[in-house]
C-alpha positions as CSV (number, residue, x, y, z in Angstrom):
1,X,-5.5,60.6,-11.0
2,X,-8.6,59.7,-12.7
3,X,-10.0,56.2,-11.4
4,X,-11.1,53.8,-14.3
5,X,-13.6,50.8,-12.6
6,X,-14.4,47.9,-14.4
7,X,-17.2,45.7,-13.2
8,X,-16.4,42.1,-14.8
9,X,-12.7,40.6,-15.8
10,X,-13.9,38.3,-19.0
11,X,-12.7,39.0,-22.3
12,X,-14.0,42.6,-22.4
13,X,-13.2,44.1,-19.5
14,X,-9.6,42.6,-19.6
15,X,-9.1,44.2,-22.6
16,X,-10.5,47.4,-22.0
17,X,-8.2,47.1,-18.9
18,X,-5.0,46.3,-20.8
19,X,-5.6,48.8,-23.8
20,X,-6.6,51.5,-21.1
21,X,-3.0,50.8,-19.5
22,X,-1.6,51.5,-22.9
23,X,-2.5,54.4,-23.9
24,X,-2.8,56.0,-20.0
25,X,-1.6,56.1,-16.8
26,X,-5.1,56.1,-15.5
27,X,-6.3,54.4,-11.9
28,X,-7.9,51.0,-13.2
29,X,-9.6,48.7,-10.8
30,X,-11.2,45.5,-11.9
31,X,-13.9,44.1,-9.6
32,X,-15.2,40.6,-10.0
33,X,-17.4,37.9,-7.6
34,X,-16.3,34.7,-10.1
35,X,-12.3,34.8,-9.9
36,X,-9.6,36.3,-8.7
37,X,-7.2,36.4,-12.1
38,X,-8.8,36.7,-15.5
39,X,-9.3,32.8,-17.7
40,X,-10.5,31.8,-21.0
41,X,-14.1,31.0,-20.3
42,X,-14.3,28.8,-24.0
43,X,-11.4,26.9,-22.4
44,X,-13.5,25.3,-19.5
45,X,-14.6,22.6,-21.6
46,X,-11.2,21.6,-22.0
47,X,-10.5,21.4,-18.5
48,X,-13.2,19.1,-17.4
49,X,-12.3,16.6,-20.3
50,X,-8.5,16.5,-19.3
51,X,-6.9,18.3,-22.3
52,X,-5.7,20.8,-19.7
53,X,-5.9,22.6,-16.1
54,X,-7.2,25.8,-14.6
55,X,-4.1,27.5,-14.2
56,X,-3.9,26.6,-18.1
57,X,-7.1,28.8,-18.9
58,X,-5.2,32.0,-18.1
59,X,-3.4,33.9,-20.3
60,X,-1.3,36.2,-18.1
61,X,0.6,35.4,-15.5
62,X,-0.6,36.4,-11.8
63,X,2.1,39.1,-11.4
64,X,1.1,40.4,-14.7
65,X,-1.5,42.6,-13.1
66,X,0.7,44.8,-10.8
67,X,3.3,45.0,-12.9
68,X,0.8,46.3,-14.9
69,X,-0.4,48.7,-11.9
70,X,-3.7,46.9,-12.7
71,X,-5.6,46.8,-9.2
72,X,-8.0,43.5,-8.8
73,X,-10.8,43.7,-6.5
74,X,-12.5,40.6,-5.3
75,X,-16.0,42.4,-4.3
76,X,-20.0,40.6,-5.9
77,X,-21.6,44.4,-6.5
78,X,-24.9,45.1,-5.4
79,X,-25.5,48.8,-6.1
80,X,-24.5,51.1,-8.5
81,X,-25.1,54.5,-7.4
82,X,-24.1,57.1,-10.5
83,X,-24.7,60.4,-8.4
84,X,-22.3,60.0,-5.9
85,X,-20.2,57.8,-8.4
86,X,-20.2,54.7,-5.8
87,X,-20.4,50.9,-5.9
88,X,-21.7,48.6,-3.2
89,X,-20.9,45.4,-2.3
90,X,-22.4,43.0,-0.7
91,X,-19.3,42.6,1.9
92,X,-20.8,46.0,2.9
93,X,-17.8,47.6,1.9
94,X,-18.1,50.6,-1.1
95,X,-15.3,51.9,-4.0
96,X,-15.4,55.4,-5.8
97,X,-15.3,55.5,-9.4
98,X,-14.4,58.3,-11.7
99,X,-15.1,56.2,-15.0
100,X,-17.3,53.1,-14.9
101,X,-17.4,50.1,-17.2
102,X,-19.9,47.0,-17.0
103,X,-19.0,44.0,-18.1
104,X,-20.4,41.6,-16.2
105,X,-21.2,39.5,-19.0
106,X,-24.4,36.6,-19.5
107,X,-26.3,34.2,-17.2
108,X,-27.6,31.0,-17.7
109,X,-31.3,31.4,-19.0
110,X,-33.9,29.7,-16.3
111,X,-37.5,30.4,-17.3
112,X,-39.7,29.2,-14.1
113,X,-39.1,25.9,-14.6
114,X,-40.2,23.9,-11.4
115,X,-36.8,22.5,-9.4
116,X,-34.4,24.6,-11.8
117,X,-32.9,25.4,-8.9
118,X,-32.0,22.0,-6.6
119,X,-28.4,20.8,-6.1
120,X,-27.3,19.2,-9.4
121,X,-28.9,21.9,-11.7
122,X,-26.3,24.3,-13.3
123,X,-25.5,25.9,-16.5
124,X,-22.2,26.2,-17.8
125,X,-21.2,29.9,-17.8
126,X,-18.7,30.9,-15.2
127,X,-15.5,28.8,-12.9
128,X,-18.0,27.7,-10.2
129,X,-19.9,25.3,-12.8
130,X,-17.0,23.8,-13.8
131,X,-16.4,23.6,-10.0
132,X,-19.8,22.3,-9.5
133,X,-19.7,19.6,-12.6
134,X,-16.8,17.6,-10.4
135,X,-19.0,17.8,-7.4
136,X,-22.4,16.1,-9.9
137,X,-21.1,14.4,-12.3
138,X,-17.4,13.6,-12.1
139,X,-17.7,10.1,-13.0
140,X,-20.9,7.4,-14.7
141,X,-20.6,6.4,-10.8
142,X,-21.7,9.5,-9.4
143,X,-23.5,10.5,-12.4
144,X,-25.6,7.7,-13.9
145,X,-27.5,9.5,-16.6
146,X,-27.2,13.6,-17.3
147,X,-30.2,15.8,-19.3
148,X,-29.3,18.7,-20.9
149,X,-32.1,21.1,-21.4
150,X,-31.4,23.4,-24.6
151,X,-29.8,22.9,-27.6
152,X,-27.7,25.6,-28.8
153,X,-23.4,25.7,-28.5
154,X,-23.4,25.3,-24.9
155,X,-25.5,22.7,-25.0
156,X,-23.4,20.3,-27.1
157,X,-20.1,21.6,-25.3
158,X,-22.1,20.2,-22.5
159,X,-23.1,17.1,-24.4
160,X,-19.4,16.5,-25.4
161,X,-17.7,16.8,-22.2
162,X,-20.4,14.4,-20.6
163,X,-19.8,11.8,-23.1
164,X,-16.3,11.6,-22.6
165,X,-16.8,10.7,-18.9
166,X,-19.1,8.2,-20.2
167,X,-21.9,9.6,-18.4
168,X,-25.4,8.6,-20.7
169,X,-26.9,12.0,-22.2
170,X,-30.4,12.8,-23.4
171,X,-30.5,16.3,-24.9
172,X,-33.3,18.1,-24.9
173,X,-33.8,20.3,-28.0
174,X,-37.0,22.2,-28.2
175,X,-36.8,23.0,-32.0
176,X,-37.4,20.1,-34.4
177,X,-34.4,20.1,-35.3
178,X,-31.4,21.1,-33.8
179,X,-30.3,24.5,-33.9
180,X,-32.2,24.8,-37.0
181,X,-33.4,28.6,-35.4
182,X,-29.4,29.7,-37.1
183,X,-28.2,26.7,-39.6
184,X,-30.0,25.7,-42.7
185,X,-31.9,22.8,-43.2
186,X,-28.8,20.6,-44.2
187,X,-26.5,21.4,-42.1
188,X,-28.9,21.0,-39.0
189,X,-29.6,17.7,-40.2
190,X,-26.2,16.2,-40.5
191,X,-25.5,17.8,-36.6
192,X,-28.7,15.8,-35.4
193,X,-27.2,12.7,-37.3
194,X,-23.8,13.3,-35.8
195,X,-25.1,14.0,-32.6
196,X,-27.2,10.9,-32.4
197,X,-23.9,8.9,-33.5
198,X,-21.9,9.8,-30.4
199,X,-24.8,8.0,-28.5
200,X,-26.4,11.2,-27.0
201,X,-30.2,10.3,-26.5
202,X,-31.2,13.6,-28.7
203,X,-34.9,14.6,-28.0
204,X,-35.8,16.7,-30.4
205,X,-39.6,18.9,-30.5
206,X,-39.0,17.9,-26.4
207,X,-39.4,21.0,-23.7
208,X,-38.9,20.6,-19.7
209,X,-41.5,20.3,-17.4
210,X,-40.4,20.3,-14.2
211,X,-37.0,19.2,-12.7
212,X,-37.8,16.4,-9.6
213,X,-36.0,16.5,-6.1
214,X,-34.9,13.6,-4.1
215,X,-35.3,14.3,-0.2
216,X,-32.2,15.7,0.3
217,X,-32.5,18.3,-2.5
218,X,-31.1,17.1,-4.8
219,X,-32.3,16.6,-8.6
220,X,-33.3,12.8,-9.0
221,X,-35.4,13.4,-12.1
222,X,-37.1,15.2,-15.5
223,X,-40.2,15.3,-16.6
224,X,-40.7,16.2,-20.5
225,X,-43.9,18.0,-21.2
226,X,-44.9,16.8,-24.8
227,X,-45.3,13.0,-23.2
228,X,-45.1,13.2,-19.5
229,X,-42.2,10.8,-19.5
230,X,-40.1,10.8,-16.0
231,X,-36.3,10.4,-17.0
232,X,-34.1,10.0,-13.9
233,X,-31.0,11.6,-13.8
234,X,-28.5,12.5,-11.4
235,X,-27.5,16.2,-13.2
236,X,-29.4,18.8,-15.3
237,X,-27.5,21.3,-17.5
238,X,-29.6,24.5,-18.0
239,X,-27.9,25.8,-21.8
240,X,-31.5,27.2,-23.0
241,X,-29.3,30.4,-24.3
242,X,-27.9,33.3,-21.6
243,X,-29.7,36.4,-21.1
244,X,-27.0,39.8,-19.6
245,X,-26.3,40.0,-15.9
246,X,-27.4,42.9,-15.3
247,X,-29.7,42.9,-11.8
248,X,-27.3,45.0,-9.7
249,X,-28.5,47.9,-11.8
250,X,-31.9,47.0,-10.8
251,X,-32.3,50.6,-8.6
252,X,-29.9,52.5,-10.7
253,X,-30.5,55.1,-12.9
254,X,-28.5,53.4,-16.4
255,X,-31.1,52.4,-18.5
256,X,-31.9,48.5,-19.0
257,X,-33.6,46.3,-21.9
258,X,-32.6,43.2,-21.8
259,X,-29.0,44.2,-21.0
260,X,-27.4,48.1,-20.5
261,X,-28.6,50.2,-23.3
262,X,-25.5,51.9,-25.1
263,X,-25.1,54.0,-28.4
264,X,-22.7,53.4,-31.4
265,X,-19.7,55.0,-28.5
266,X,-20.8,52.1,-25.6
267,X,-21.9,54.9,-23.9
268,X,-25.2,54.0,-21.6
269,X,-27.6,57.3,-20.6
270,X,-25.4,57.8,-17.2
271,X,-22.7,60.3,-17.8
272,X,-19.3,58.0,-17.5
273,X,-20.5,54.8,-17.3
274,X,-20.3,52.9,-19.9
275,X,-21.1,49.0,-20.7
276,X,-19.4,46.3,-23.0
277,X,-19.6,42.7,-23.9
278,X,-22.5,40.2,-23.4
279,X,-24.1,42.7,-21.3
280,X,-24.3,45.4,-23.6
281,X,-27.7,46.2,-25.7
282,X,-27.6,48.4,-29.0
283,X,-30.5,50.8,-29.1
284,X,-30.5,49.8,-32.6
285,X,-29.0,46.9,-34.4
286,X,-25.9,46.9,-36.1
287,X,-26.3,45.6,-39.8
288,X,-28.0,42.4,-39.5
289,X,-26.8,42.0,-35.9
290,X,-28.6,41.5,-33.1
291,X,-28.4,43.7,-30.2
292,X,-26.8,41.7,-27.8
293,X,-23.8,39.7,-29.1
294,X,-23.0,37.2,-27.2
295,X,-19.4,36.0,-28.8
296,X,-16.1,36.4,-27.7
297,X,-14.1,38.2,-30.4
298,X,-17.1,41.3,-29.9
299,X,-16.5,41.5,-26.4
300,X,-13.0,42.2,-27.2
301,X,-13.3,44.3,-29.7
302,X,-15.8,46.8,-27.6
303,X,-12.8,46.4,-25.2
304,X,-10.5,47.9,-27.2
305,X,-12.9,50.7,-28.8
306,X,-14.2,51.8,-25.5
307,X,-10.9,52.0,-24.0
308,X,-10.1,55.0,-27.0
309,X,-13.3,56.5,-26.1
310,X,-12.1,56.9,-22.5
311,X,-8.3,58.2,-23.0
312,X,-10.0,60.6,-25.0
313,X,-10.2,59.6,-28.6
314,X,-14.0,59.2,-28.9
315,X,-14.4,55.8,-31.0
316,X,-17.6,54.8,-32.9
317,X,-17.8,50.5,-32.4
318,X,-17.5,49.2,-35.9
319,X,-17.4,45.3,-35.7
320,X,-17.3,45.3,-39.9
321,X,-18.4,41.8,-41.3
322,X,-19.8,39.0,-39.0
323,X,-18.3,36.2,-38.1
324,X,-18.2,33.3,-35.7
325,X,-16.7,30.1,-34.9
326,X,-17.8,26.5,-33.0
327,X,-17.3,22.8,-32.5
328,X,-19.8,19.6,-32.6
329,X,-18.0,17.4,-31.2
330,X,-15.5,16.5,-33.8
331,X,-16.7,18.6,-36.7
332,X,-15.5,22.0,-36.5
333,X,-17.6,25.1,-37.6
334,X,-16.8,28.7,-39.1
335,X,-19.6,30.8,-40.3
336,X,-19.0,34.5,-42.2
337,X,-21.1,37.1,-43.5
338,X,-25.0,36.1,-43.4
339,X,-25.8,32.8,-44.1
340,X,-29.7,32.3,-42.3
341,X,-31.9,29.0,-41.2
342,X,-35.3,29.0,-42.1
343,X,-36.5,31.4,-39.3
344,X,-35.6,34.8,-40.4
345,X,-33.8,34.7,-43.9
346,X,-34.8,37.3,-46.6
347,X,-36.6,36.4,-49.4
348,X,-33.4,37.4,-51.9
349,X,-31.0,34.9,-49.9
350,X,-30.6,31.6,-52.1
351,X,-28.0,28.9,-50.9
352,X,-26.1,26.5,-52.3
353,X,-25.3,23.4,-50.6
354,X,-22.6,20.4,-50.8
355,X,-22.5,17.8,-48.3
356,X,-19.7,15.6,-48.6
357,X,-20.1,11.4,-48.5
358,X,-18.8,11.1,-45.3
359,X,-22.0,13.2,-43.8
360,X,-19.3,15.4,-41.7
361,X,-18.2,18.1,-44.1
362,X,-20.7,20.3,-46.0
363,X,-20.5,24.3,-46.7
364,X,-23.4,26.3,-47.4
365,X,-22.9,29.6,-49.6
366,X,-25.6,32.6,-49.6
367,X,-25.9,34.7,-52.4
368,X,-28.5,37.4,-53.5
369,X,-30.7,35.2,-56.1
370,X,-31.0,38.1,-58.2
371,X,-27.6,39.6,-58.4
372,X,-25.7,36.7,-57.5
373,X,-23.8,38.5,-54.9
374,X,-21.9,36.6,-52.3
375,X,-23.6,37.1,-48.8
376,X,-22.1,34.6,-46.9
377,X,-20.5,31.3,-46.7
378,X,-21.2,28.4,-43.2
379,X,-18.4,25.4,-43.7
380,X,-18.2,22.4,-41.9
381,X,-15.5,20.5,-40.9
382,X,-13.2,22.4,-43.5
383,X,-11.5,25.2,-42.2
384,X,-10.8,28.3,-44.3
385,X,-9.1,31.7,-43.6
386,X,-11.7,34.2,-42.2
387,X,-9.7,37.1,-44.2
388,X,-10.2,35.9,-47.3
389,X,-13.6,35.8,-47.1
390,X,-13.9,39.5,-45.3
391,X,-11.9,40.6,-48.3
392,X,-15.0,38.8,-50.7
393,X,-17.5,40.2,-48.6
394,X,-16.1,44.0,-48.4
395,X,-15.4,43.6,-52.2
396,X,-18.5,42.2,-53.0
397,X,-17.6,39.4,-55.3
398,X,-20.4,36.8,-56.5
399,X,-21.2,33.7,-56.5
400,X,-19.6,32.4,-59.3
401,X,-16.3,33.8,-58.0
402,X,-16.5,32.2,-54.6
403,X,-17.4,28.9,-56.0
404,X,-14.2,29.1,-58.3
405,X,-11.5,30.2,-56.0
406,X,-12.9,27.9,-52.6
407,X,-8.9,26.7,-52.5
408,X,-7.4,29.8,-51.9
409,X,-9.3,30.0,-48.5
410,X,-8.6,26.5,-47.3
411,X,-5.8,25.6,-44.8
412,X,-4.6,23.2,-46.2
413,X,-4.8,23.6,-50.1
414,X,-3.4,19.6,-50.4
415,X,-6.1,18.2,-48.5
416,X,-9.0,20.7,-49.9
417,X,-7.9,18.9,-53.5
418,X,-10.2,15.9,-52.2
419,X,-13.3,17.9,-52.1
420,X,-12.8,20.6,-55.2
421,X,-14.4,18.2,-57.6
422,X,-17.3,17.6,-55.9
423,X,-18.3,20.7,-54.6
424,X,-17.9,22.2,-58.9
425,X,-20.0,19.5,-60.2
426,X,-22.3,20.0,-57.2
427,X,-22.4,23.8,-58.4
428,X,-23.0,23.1,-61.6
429,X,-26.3,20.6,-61.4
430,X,-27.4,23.1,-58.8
431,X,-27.2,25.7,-60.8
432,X,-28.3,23.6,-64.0
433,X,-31.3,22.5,-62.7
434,X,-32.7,25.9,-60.6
């Protein structure tokens, strides 16, 4: 029986696991260092602020999995050696694969910084952070001020589940505005307001220096780099972005970038191994994606298309239109299609913006200033129904179209009433006075 391995049991190797099981009878074997059953990592958040427990996170029962004849594997893998087809653990132990899937998913970005690694450092990434976060700051006892280092979703998860320990935050956000790298200039400036109203000392234009040990080491302190200015602190969250973890395959022969290279099929340059998820690199871009894709609903979908490729229907991944969704703090965020910040958007991307009164509900809709044709739409604390707009974007509609039918995407076509006014007149003096 062939012997299906998967290195990694987040959201994409579970679901290549699952779908595998479906359409095979295949040996499957999932190996991971991080947990024993398979959890919702977006869910840890949610745990640490009270809304649920661990147990909570996972989506399947624990006798789902050999009911399933789905084999689990508690090993941390050191070695991949793709002649012999064997892995290595560091328990000293080995397992033989027929088939090989990585999916061993991101790691918190640390980039030299002096101290990044004393007690009461962490990012916030995989079940032994959140594990960690009750050990440094369970309490504004324990914890009397956190810094946050990096100001991109993580970070102001972070931010969020700090505040509602009532543990004092200062967030440092290299960019001079945050997360102005992806968001327009509007909509980054209403987060920085919002931020700085939940009372999180936001630093923007700010970088780390160095990270100061008490003499037990243990973080006691931060040092900013523009002004020299100490800040103590009793915790340091590292969320400067994640980067694929991917140093087992250090003396392997699959070929590395920044994560596993793979074609269109997720297939790497080693014959049967194949990698998916966070870890994966494109040899070229898909679209106007980047390489690496670090979201959730991509890892599931390579899940699912490499699990055809390896039951023998060969499938090309095909992630169609892009799409992704957040939360700052109370103000929930959906993005489709291309809508770009100020770094990196095309010279034939316009925008139009409304902001609403209450400075927590805006949407921002690209078009192509030429044609008019609908690129993408961001929307902030309105949510709207991601099919709709896939439809729009596959159909190509314009601007003018989009703009005109807004209700027939919102949730709630009642409480969108309140804001159809506004965002038409908006339109309209945009457009008037362009």
């Amino acid at each position: 029986m062939e012997h299906i391995v998967i290195i990694g049991n987040g959201i994409s190797g579970v679901t290549a696991a699952r779908h595998i099981r479906k359409l095979s009878d295949k040996r499957i074997t999932i190996v991971s260092a991080e947990s024993d059953y398979f959890f919702s990592r977006t869910a840890l958040m949610y745990v640490y602020m009270g809304h649920m427990k661990f147990e909570h996170t996972q989506p399947y029962e624990n006798w789902f999995w050999k009911q399933n004849s789905i084999d689990l594997l508690n090993r941390y893998v050191t070695k991949v050696e793709s002649n012999t087809k064997t892995l290595h653990f560091s328990e000293g132990d080995s397992l033989k694969y027929d088939k090989l899937i990585i999916a061993t998913g991101s790691k918190p970005n640390k980039f030299g910084w002096p101290g990044q690694d004393l007690e009461g450092v962490q990012g916030l990434y995989h079940k032994q952070d959140l594990e960690n976060l009750e050990v440094y700051a369970p309490n504004n006892r324990i914890c009397k001020r956190a810094v946050i280092v990096g100001g991109g979703l993580i970070g102001i998860e972070l931010a969020e589940m700090l505040h509602t320990r009532n543990i004092p935050v200062t967030f440092l956000v290299r960019e001079s505005s945050f997360w102005n790298g992806v968001l327009p200039e509007g909509e980054s400036q209403m987060i920085n307001r919002h931020i700085k109203n939940h009372h999180i000392d936001l630093r923007l234009s700010s970088n780390l220096k160095e990270i100061i040990s008490d003499d037990k080491g243990k973080v006691k302190a931060v040092v900013i780099k523009e002004t020299g200015e100490t800040i103590d602190c009793d915790f340091v969250g590292l969320t400067a972005g994640v980067s694929p973890n991917i140093d087992f395959l250090n003396e392997s022969d699959v070929e590395t970038g920044r994560g596993v290279k793979v074609n269109r099929f997720l297939e790497t340059n080693t014959k049967d191994v194949y990698a998916i998820g966070d870890c994966a690199e494109q040899h070229e871009p898909i679209g106007n994606r980047r390489p690496i894709e670090a979201v959730w609903y991509t890892g599931r979908m390579m899940g699912e298309t490499v699990a055809q490729t390896i039951c023998g229907n060969r499938t090309e991944y095909r992630p169609g239109h892009w799409f992704n969704s957040a939360k700052f703090f109370e103000i929930e965020y959906q993005t489709y299609g291309w809508v770009h910040g100020k770094k990196g958007r095309p010279e034939q991307e316009e925008h139009f913006h409304w902001i609403h009164e209450d400075d927590t509900k805006c949407i921002t809709i690209a078009y192509d200033k030429d044609t008019y044709e609908f690129l993408g739409i961001n929307t902030f604390g309105i949510r709207m129904r991601h099919e709709v707009f896939d439809t729009w974007l596959t159909e190509k509609r314009d601007l003018n179209f989009v703009v005109s039918n807004l209700s027939l995407v919102n949730f709630d076509p009642e409480f969108y009433k309140k804001y159809e006014r506004s965002i038409i007149a908006e339109f309209q003096n945009q457009l008037t006075t362009a």
